[in-house]
C-alpha positions in Angstrom: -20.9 -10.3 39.5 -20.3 -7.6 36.3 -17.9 -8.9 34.0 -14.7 -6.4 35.1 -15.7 -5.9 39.1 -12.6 -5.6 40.8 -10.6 -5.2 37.6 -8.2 -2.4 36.9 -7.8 -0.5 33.6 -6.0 2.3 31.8 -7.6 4.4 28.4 -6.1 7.1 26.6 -7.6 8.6 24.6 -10.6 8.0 27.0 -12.4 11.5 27.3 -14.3 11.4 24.0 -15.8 8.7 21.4 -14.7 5.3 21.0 -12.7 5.8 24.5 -15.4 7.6 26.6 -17.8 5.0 25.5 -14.8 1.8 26.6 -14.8 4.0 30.0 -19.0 3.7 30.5 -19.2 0.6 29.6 -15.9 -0.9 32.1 -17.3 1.5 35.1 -20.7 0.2 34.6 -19.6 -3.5 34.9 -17.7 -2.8 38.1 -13.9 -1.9 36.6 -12.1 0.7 38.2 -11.2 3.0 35.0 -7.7 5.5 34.8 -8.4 8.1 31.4 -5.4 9.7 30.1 -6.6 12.4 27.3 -5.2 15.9 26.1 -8.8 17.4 27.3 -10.1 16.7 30.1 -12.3 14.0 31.3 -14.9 13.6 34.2 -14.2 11.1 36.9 -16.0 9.2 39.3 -15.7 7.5 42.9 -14.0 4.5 40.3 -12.0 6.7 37.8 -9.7 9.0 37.7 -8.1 11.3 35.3 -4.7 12.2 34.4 -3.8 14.6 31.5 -1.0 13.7 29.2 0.0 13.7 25.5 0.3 10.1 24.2 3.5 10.9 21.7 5.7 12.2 24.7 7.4 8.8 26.0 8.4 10.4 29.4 5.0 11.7 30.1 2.9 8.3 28.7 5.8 6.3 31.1 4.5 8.9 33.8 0.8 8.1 33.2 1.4 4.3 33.4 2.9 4.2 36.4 0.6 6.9 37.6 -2.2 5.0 37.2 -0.6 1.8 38.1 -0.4 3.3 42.2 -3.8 4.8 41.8 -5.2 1.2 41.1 -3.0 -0.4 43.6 -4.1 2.1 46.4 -7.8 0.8 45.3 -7.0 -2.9 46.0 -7.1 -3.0 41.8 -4.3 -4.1 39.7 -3.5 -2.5 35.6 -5.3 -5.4 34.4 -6.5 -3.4 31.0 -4.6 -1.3 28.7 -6.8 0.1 25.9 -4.1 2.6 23.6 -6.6 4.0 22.1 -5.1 7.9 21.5 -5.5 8.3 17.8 -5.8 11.5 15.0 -5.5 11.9 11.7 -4.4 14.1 9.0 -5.2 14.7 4.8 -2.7 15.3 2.4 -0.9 13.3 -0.4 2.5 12.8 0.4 4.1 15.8 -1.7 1.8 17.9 -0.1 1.6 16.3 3.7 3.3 18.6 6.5 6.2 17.2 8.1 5.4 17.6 11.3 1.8 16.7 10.5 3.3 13.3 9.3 5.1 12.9 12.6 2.7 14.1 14.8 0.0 10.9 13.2 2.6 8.6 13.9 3.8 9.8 17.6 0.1 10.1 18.7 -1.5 6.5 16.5 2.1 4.4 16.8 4.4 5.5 19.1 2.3 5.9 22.2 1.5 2.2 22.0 5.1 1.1 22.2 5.7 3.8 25.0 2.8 2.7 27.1 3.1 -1.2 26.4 6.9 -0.5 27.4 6.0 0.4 30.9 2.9 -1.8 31.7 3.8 -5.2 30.4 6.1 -5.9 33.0 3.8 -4.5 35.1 1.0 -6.5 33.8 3.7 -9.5 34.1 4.3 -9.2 37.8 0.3 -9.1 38.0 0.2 -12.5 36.4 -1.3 -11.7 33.0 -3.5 -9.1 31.4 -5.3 -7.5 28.2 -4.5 -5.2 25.9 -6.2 -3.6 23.1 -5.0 -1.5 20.6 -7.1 1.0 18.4 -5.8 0.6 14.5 -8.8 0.7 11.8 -9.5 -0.8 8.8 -7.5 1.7 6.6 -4.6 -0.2 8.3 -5.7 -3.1 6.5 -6.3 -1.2 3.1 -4.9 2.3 2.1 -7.1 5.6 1.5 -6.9 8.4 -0.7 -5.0 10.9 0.9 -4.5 9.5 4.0 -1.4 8.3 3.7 0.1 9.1 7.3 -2.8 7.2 9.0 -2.6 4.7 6.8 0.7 4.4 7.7 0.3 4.2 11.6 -2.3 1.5 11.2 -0.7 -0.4 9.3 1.9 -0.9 12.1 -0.2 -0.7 14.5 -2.1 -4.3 13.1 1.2 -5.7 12.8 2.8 -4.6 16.0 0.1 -5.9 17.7 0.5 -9.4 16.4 4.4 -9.1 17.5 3.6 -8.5 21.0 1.0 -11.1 21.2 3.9 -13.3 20.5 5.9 -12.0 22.8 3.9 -11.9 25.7 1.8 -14.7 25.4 4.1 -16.5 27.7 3.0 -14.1 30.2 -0.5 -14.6 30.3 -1.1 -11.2 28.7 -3.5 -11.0 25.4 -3.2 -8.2 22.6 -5.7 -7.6 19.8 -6.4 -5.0 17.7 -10.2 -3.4 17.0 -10.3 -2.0 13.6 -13.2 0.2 13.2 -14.7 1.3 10.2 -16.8 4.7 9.8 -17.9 5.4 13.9 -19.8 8.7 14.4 -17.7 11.1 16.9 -16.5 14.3 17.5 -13.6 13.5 14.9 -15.9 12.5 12.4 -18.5 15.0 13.2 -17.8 17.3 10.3 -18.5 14.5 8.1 -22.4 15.4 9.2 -22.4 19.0 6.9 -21.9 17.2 3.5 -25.5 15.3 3.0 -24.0 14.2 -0.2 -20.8 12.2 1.2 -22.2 10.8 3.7 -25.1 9.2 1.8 -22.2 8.0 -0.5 -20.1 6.5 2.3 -23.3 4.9 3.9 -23.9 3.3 0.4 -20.6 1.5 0.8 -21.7 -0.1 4.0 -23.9 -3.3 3.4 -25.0 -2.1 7.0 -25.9 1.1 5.5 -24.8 3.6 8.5 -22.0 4.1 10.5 -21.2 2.5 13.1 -21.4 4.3 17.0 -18.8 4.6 19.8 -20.9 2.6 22.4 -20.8 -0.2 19.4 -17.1 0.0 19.1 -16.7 -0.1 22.7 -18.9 -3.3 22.9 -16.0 -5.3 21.1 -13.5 -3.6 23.1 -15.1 -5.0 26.4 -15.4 -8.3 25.0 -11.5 -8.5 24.0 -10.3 -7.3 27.5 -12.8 -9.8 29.0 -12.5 -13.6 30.2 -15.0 -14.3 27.2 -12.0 -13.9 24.9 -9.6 -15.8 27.4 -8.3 -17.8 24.2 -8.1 -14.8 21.8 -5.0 -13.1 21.1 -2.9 -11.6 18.2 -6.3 -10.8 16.3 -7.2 -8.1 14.4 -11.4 -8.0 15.1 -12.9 -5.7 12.2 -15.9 -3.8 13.1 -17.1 -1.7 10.0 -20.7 -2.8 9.2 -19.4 -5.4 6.1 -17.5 -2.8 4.0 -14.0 -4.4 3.6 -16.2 -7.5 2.9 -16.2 -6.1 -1.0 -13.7 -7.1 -3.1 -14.3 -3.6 -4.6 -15.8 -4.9 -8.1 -18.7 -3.8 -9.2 -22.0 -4.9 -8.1 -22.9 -7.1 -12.0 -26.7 -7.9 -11.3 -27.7 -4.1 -9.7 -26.0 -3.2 -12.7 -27.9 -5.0 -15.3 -31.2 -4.7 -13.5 -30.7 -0.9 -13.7 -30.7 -1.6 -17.6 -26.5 -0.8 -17.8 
C-alpha cells in the first residue's frame, strides 16, 4: 500500500513549485489532494481545486472547511495541511512599500494562523494529523534587502514550534521545511543573470540549487508515519549553505597564493 492511500490533505499554494510538486508526489502515493492557489490548478479523479487568497482569514476559513466536506464526501479525512502560500518582496526598510510589507506577511504568516485556526480542531476530532509549514532558511538568518520575508520566516520557525506544543496532546505534528535556493517560477528570473547565479551556486557546497520535486520529498516524509516521532522541527533543505559559519575559506585562500 502507497505511503498516503486513503489519506486526506490540503496545499495552498499548491498550483506551482514546491506545492505542485507536494501535490504529485501525495496523489501518486494514493492521498486524496485539495489545492488552494490564486491561479488555477489542474485536478484529478483525487484532487480538487478551490481558488482563494491565503491573507484573507474569511476566505482561507472558507477553503478549510471546503475541503474538509470534499474529503469527507470521499470517505478521506483533513489528515495533511501543507501552508505552503508564500511571496516575497526587495527593499530596505526606508524604502519597502507599506502595503508591500503587509501583503509578505498576510500571505507567508498570517495564512498559517488562519488556516491552522480552522483545521486543528478539525484535525482533533479526526484523532491526530500533520502539518507542515513552508518558512526558509532566511528565517533562520536575515538577507540583504529582504527584510519583510525575513520577517515572516522568522515567525513562521517559531510559530511552528508553538503549535507543536500545543497540539501535541492531540496527536497532531508540525514542522517546518526551510528551503534554501529551489528553481521555480519565483525564482525563474534568477536564470537571466549567468553571473549571480554562478555566484550563489558557489555558496552551495552542493553546488546547484535545489528542485521542487526535492523539496517536496521532505515534505512527504514529515506528513508521513516515517516521521511519527518528529514534531516541532525545523528540517533545513539548502544543499549545505547555512552549514558555513560565513568565514572565509583559509586553505583555498593560501593555495591560491593570497
Amino acid at each position: 500500500m502507497s505511503a498516503f492511500e486513503g489519506k486526506g490533505a490540503l496545499i495552498t499554494g499548491g498550483a506551482s513549485g514546491i506545492g505542485a510538486a507536494t501535490v504529485r508526489r501525495l496523489l501518486a502515493e494514493g492521498a486524496h489532494v485539495v489545492v488552494s492557489d490564486v491561479n488555477e490548478a489542474a485536478t484529478t479523479d483525487r484532487s480538487t481545486f478551490i481558488a482563494c487568497d491565503v491573507a484573507d482569514h474569511e476566505a482561507m476559513a472558507k477553503t478549510v472547511n471546503q475541503a474538509n466536506d470534499w474529503l469527507k464526501a470521499r470517505g478521506a479525512k483533513l489528515d495533511i495541511l501543507f501552508n505552503n502560500a508564500g511571496i516575497g518582496s526587495i527593499g530596505q526598510t526606508p524604502d519597502l512599500d507599506i502595503e508591500a510589507w503587509h501583503r509578505v506577511i498576510g500571505v507567508d504568516l498570517h495564512s498559517i494562523f488562519y488556516a491552522c485556526r480552522i483545521a486543528i480542531p478539525i484535525m482533533r476530532s479526526n484523532g491526530g494529523g500533520a502539518i507542515v509549514n513552508t518558512a526558509s532558511i532566511s528565517g533562520l538568518s536575515g538577507d540583504y534587502s529582504f527584510s519583510a520575508y525575513n520577517a515572516a520566516k522568522g515567525a513562521v520557525v517559531n510559530y511552528t514550534r508553538s503549535l507543536a506544543l500545543d497540539h501535541g496532546k492531540d496527536h497532531i505534528r508540525v514542522n517546518a521545511l526551510c528551503p534554501g535556493l529551489v528553481l521555480t517560477g519565483l525564482t525563474s528570473g534568477l536564470e537571466d543573470n549567468k553571473a549571480l547565479v554562478e555566484n550563489w551556486n558557489a555558496q552551495i557546497p552542493l553546488g546547484r540549487a535545489g528542485s521542487a520535486d526535492e523539496m517536496a520529498n521532505v515534505v512527504a516524509f514529515l506528513a508521513s508515519d516515517q516521521a511519527s516521532y518528529i514534531t516541532g522541527a525545523t528540517i533545513v533543505a539548502d544543499g549545505g549553505i547555512t552549514a558555513r559559519t560565513g568565514q572565509p575559506d583559509v586553505i583555498s585562500f593560501y593555495n591560491a597564493g593570497g
